[in-house]
N, C-alpha and C positions, 0 to 999 in steps of 0.2 A: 375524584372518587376512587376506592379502591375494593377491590376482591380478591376472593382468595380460590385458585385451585389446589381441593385436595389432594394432587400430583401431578406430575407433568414429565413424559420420559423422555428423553431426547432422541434422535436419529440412532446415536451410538451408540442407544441401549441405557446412559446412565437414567435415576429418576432421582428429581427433588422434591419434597414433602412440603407443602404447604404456601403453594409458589403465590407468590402477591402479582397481583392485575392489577396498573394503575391504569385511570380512564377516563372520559367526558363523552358527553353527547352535548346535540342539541338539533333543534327541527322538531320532528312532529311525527310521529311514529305512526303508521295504516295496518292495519290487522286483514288478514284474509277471513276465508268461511271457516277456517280449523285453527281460527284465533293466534297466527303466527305474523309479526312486523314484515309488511310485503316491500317497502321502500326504505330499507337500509340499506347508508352506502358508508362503508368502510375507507377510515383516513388514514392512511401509513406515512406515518415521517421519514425523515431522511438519518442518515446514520448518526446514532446517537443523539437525537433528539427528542422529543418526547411529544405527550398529547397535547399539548399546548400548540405545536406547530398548524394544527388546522386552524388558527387563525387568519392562515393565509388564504382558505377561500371563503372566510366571512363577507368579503365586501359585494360578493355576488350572493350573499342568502339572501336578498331582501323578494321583495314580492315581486315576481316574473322574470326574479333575473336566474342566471343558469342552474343556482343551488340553493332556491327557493325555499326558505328552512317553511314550510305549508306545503309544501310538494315531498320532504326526504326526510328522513329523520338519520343524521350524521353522528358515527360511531367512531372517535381517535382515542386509539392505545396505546401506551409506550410500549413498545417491542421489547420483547423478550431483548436481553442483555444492556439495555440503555436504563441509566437509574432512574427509580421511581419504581421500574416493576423487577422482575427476577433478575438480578443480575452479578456479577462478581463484585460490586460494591455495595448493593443491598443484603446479599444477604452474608457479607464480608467471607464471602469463600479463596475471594482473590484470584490466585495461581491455581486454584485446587475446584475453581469454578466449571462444569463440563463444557468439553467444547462443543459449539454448536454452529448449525446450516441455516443459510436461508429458508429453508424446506421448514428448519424449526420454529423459525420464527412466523412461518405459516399455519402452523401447525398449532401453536400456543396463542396464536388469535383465534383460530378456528374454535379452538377446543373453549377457548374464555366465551364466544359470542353464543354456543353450545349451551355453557351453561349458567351464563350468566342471563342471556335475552333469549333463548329456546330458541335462535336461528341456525337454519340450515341449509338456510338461500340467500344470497347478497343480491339485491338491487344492481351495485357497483361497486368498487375499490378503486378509490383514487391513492394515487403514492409518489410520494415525488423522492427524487436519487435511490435510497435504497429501496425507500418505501414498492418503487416501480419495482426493483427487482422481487418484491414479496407481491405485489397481484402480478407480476407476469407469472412467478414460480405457483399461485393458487391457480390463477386459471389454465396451469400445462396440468398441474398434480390430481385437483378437482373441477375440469372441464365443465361441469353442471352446476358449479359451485355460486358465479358471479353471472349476471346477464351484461355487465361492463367490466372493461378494467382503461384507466386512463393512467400510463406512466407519466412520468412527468421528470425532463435533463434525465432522462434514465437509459437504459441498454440493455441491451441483450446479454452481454460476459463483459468482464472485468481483463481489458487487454491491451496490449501497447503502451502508453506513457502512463495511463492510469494506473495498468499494472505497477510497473516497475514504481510509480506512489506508494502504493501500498506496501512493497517489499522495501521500501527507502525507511516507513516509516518505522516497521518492524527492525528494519536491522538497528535503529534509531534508540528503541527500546532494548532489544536484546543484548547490544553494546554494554548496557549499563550491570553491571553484576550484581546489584542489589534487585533487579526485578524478582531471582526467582527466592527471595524472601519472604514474600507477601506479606508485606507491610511499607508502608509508607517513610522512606529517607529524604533530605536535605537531596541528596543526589540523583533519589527519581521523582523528585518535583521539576528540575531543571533538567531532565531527561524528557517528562510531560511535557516542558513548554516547548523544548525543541524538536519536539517528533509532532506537534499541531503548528508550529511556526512551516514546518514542509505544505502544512495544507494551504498555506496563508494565497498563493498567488492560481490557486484554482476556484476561488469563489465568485468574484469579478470578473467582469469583463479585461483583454487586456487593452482594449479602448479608455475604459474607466480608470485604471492605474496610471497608462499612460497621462491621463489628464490632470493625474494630480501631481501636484510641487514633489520633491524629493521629502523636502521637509513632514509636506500634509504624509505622503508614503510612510516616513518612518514611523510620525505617530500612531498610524492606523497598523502598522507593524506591532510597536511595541503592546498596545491595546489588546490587539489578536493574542500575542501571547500572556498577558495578564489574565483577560477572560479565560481562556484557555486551560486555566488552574484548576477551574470549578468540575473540568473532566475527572474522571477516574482512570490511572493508567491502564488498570487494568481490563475497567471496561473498553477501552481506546483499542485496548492490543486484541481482544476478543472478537469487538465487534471491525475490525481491519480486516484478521484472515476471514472472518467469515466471508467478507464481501469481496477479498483478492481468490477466492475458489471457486465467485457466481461465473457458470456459464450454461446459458440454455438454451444456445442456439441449435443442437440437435433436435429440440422438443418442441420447436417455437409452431411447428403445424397440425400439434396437438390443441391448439388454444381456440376453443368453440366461441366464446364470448369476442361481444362487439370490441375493436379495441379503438381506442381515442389516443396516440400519441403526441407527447407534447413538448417542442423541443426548444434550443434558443441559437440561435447563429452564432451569437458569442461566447457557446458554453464552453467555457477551457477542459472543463471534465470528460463531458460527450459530445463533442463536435457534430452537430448534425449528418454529414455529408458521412461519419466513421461508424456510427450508430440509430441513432433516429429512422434516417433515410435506407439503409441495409435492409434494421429490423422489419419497418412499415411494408418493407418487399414480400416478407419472410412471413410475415402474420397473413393471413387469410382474413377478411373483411376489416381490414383496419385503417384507417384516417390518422394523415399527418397536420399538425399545425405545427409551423415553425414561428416563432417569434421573435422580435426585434427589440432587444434589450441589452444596456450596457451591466444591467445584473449581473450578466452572464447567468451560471449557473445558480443564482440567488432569482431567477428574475420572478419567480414565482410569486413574489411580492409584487407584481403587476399585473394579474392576472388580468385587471378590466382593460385592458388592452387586447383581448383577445375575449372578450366577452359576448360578444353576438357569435364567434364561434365556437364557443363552449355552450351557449344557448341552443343553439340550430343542433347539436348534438344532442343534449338532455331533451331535447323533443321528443325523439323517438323513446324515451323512457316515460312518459308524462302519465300514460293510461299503466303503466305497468304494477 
């Protein structure tokens, strides 16, 4: 589904006219006494992905299990700069597209859920990789805003080997001298595949690599970077520096809402012990669950392995 806001101004002052909201729900919506949806919970994807990604806690909608679609009614939107909704490849601004913050992409679901569902109170926001860094950054910026927020492989700032990811990918990009054309060469297609071929050995586990044959490895290599194609560079390069500038770890005692942390032993991305375990210090009334998955940072596709403790959580929201 899609919508449109009549404008949308960025942190930095720019504004775009007629920004497109792409979207889904599903569950079951509860109205209060002033006729406003009392159990919405907000789905944030991971960078550059899109609404489609809440499919990953469909396997607990079912009746009593932690995301009971009769208990919630579930709201995922493509984030600002990921295509489908505003972004440098929708709306072919390219190079010339404003840059934007986490903060913004806070801020352009807020303002969609405003006026699209008349909300102004969240239930919860669930987000997994980037998505965490957009309800941690909602509930530092609007503290009253969520009654949850559960990150998910996520963190607190973008630092240490991740960082220097992010700056590998960019310089990856920037190397190429047809980027600042905005338009699409023979040279930055093959610039595209090798700046997401860098991402290839942070999704898995590296227990899970290690297990496969050289051979099964290269396929699953060459694959990454075919898929890979269907990106937009220049959404790629947009939505990188946004996420190599997240740091909120000055703010993290600002955050009022319950927090649910969700992390994995094997994530190559967020190492529990460097982020997870820090932040969960750092947050005031907040709960760790670590989990055991050769996903690594993908493991969110197994979520029913930790399902009795995402249930025993969503309890305390049941009457809400």
């Amino acid at each position: 589904m899609y919508f449109t806001l009549p404008s949308f101004k960025f942190e930095n002052g720019e504004t775009l006219e007629d920004v497109k909201v792409e979207y889904t729900t599903f569950g079951t919506p509860k109205y209060d006494e002033n006729g406003k949806i009392s159990n919405a919970i907000l789905y944030c994807h991971g960078s550059l992905g899109r609404y489609a990604s809440m499919r990953k806690i469909l396997p607990l909608s079912g009746v009593d299990e932690a995301f009971d679609e009769n208990k919630y009614f579930f709201i995922s939107i493509t984030a600002l700069g990921s295509s489908g909704s505003c972004s440098p490849s929708l709306t072919n601004l390219k190079n010339k597209f404003p840059k934007y913050s986490i903060l913004d992409i806070v801020n352009f679901e807020k303002q969609f859920l405003a006026e699209r569902f008349n909300i102004n109170h969240l239930l919860g926001v669930i987000g997994v990789s980037m998505g965490g860094f957009v309800g941690l950054t909602l509930a530092i910026e609007y503290p009253d805003f969520a009654d949850f927020i559960m990150p998910g492989v996520s963190t607190y700032k973008v630092a240490g080997h991740d960082f220097i990811l992010s700056r590998f990918v960019n310089e990856i990009i920037e190397s190429d001298p047809d980027y600042n054309k905005g338009e699409l060469t023979y040279s930055l297609i093959r610039t595209l595949r090798l700046a997401n071929l860098a991402e290839f050995n942070f999704g898995l586990s590296k227990e899970a690599l290690r297990n496969m044959s050289n051979e099964e490895l290269g396929a699953e290599f060459e694959s990454f970077g075919n898929e890979s194609l269907d990106v937009d560079i220049y959404d790629l390069k947009y939505c990188n520096e946004c996420c190599m500038n997240y740091d909120i770890e000055k703010d993290l005692d600002k955050i009022k809402s319950r927090v649910l942390i969700v992390a994995c032993k094997q994530d190559p991305h967020f190492p529990p012990e460097l982020d997870a375990v820090p932040m969960s210090e750092m947050i005031k009334n907040s709960e760790l669950i670590v989990m055991d998955s050769d996903l690594g940072h993908l493991c969110f596709n197994e979520l029913e392995t930790i399902s009795d403790e995402l249930k025993e959580f969503m309890r305390g929201f049941d009457d809400s």
